[in-house]
C-alpha positions, 0 to 999 in steps of 0.5 A: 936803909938808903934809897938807890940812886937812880942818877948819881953825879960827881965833880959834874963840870960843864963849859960852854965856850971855855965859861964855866956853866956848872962847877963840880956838882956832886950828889945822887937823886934817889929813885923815887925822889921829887926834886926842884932844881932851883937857883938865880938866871944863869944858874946852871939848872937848864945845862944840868938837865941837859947834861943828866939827859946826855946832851952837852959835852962834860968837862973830863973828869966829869961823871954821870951815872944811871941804871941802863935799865931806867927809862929817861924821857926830856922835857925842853923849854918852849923856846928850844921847841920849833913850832912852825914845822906843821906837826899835829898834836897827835903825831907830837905825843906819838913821838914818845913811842920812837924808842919802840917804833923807831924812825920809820916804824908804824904804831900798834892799834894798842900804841895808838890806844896809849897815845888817846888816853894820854891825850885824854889825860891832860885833857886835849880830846878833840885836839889830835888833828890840831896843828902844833904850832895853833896851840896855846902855850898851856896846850902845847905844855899838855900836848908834852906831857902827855908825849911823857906819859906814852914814853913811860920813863922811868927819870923824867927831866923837867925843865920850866914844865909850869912856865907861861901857863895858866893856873888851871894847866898847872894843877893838871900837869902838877897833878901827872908830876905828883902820880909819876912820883906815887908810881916811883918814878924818879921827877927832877924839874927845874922851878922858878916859884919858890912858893910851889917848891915848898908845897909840892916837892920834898927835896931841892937842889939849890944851884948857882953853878955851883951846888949851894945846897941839896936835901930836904926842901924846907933845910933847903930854902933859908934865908941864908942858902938863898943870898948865898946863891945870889951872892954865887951868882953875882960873883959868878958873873964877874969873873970866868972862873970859880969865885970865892963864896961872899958868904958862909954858912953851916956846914948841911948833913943832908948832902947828896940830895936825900938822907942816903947821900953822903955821910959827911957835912958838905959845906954850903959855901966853901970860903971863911966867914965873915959879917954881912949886914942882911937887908 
């Protein structure tokens, strides 16, 4: 019996200033699921979760769908964040309870207990009255997550969540991602470290604009899918609209992004094949 999809795609397009930045990208994450987005600079894994969290407009014949009924919550890049606007630590997680609280609302004693615990929780006690901006990069990556954990969402949106912090940072947040997965919420996380994605997330999503690969991360992660991806992308970068695939491989029955996506093979690259003399 398949698994729900907590978000499905179909022909998912995005243009930013008529240049292409993703290409019909279809496929569903299943509620539950872990799942690394991974692919070369210029990839498209940043504008696909911004277009899952509903902040970039979709070419026309576009479509996302989720249950209403699911939570999402967004984590930005660091440097989409501004951290000279003097915001403490603690109103920063107590941000998560917007959707509660509203605009101008005030925090229950209980919301205000939430907000300490997951301040506990990434290990930021004694740091509620800090300034945002007086924060190391692992701290604020704390202090962000732990505005996740007082969200409470069902689909957590990850963009670089282990990017520029120290080891000791990353098994702690890693950790969170691991129990939010344990407690079946649905983790889409966008990755540059090929080596964790292999330990740590059971699916992978293989962008280069275009969808290359999508299924469990060791059929994922081949030789042959990743310099397909960077062939895509160089190819990509000389020419505005969609490039012939340099390479080809097989046909991949795990499509969709788990065994109850679609049926039938979806081809990791769509062109014919030809001989390339691999380094």
């Amino acid at each position: 019996m398949s698994t729900p999809a907590a978000i499905s795609l179909h022909t998912l397009t995005v243009r930013y200033r008529r240049h292409l930045a993703l290409h019909h990208v279809s496929g569903h994450f299943a509620r539950g699921s872990l799942t690394a987005v991974i692919g070369p600079n210029g990839a498209g894994k940043s504008t696909l979760l911004k277009s899952l969290a509903g902040l970039v407009p979709l070419e026309r014949h576009s479509n996302i769908r989720h249950d209403p009924a699911l939570r999402l919550a967004y984590l930005p890049q660091h440097s989409e964040l501004d951290r000279s606007f003097p915001l403490a630590v603690r109103d920063c997680v107590r941000m998560g309870l917007w959707a509660q609280t509203g605009a101008w609302g005030s925090a229950s004693a209980a919301q205000r207990a939430r907000v300490d615990a997951a301040l506990e929780a990434v290990g930021l006690q004694g740091f509620a009255r800090r300034v945002v901006g007086t924060l190391s990069s692992g701290q604020l990556q704390r202090a962000l997550f732990a505005r996740l954990l007082v969200q409470d969402a069902d689909i957590l949106l990850l963009d670089e969540p282990f990017n520029a912090v120290d080891s000791k940072t990353s098994a702690t947040l890693l950790a969170l991602v691991q129990q939010w997965q344990g407690q079946g919420r649905t983790v889409i996380a966008v990755l540059h470290d090929d080596a964790l994605v292999q330990a740590h997330f059971p699916q992978t999503l293989l962008l280069a604009r275009e969808c290359i690969a999508w299924g469990a991360t060791a059929e994922v992660l081949t030789p042959a899918n990743l310099a397909c991806a960077r062939a895509m992308a160089e190819a990509w970068e000389e020419q505005a609209h969609p490039p012939a695939c340099p390479l080809r491989v097989a046909a991949v029955p795990l499509a969709g992004g788990n065994t109850g996506g679609p049926a039938e093979p979806v081809p990791r690259c769509s062109t014919p094949s030809r001989e390339v003399a691999w380094p």
